[in-house]
N, C-alpha and C positions, 0 to 999 in steps of 0.2 A: 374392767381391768385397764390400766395404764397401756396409753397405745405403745409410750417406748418399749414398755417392760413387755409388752406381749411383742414387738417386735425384734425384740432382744431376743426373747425365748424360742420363737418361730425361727429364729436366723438360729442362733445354736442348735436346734435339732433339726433343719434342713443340712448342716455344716459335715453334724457327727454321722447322721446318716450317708451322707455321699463318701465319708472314710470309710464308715464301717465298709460298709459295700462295694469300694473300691478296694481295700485293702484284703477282704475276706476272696474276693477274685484274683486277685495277685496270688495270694497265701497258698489255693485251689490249683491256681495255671502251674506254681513252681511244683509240687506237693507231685502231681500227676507228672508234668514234665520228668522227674526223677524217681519217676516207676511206681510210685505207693500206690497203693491198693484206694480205689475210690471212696468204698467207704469210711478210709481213715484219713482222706483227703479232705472231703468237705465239712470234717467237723473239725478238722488241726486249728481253721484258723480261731474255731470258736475259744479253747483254751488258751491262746496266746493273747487275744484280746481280753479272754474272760479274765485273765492276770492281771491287766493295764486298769479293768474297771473295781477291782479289788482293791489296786494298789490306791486310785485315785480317790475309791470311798472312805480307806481306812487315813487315808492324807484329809480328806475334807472333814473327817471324824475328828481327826488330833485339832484341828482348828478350831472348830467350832467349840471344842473344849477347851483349849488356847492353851494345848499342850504343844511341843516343838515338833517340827516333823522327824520320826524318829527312824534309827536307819543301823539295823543290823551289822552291817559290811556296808562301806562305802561302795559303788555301783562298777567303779575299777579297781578294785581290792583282788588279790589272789582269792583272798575267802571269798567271793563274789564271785567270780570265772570258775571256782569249783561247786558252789552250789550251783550253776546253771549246769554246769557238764553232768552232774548227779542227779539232779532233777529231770534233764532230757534223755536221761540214762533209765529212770526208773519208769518214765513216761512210755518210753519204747518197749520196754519190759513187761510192763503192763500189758502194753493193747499185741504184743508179739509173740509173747516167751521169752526167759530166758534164755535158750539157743536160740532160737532167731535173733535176737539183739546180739549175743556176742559173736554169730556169727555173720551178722551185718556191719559191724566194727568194724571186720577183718577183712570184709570183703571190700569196705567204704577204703581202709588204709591202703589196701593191695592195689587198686586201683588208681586214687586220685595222692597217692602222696607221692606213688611212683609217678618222673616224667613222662615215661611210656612204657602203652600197651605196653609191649615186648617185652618188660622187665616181668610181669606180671605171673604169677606162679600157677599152673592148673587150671588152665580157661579151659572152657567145653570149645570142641574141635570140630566142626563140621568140614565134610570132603566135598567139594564142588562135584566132580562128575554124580557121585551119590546122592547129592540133596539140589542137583541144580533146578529139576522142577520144583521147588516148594518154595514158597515165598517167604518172605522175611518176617512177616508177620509168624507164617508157624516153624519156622527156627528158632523161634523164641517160645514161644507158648506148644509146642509139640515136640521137636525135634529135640531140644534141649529143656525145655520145661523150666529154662529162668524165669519166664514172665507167664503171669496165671491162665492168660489169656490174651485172645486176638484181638476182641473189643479195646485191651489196656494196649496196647503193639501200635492201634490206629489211633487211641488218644495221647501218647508219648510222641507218636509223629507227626501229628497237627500241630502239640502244640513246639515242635522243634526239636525233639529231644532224642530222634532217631537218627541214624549218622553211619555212612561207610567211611573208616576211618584206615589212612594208608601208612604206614610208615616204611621208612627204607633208610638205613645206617649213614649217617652223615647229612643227613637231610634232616628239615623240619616237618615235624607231625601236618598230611593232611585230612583234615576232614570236612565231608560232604552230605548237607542236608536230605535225607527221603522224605518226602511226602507219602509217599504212598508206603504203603507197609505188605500190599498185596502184590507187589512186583517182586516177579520168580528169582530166584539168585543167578541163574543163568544171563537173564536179560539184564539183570544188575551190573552182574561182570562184563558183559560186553561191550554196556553202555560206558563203560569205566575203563577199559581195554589201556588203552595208555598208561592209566597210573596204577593199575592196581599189576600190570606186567613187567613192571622197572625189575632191574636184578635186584636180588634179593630183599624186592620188598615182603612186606606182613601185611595179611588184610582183616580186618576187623567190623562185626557191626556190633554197633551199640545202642542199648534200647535204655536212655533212663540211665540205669544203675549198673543194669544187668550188659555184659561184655561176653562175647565170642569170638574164637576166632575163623577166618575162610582159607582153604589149604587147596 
């Protein structure tokens, strides 16, 4: 063999490997970070890429036949921005249900379209004096049952994604990383005593997706 050409080839799949595998880690950290369930985390990023090697096959197809590269909808086209939103629409419906998905919409819009918590309509309510021995991990996976489980509680807060969040009227939203997902609400609040006792503030934890709030 040609030493360029095997050194050509050898650098191009040293190249795509270190993407893939960087990229499917990222795809994995965000996926979990934002509450999904593991096992539809580490295969999400396979079909996102599995797209790009489709697109790039059916691209090196038209060439080699020396046809043009051919293109449904230009890639900033409204008809473009709507088959992605219908595509990720059916994607999720798929591996969900239909009420999961359209009840993940609503929960997605209630949430992050709104400024803040507080606008936010029918959060699950936990009472301090009532729940302050249980941890925040099973406030989430027990007490309120948004998130499936304690295992997903500790990997939502490794990877950053777990949060006591404080707001108070006229003020800016603050929020503050947990690590640990096993620390009691008791010793949570206390550690937090100054901000989460301002007048009339609202306290919040949030795992990922999933949002509650502390009274």
């Amino acid at each position: 063999m040609n030493p360029t050409r095997f050194a050509r080839d050898a650098s191009t799949v040293a190249v795509a490997s270190i993407a893939a595998w960087s990229s499917w880690r990222h795809m994995v950290h965000v996926a979990l970070k934002f509450g999904d369930r593991p096992e539809v985390a580490y295969v999400l990023p396979i079909s996102v890429d599995g797209m790009l090697i489709v697109a790039s096959t059916a691209m090196l197809d038209d060439k080699r036949a020396g046809r043009p590269v051919r293109w449904s909808a230009p890639p900033s086209s409204p008809e473009s921005a709507q088959a992605s939103t219908l595509l990720a629409s059916d994607v999720t419906s798929t591996i969900h249900g239909l009420d999961t998905a359209a009840a993940s919409r609503a929960a997605f819009r209630a949430q992050f379209s709104q400024k803040r918590f507080s606008d936010t309509p029918d959060l699950p309510v936990v009472d301090r004096a009532e729940h302050g021995a249980s941890s925040v991990g099973e406030l989430f996976a027990k007490t309120t049952k948004t998130v499936p489980s304690l295992n997903q509680v500790r990997r939502v807060a490794s990877g950053g994604g777990l949060r006591l969040v404080v707001e108070v009227p006229g003020k800016d939203q603050v929020a503050v990383p947990l690590a640990d997902a096993n620390t009691s609400l008791a010793d949570l609040v206390a550690a937090h005593a100054p901000l989460v006792s301002q007048p009339a503030a609202r306290t919040f934890l949030k795992c990922g997706r999933s949002l509650i709030e502390v009274r």
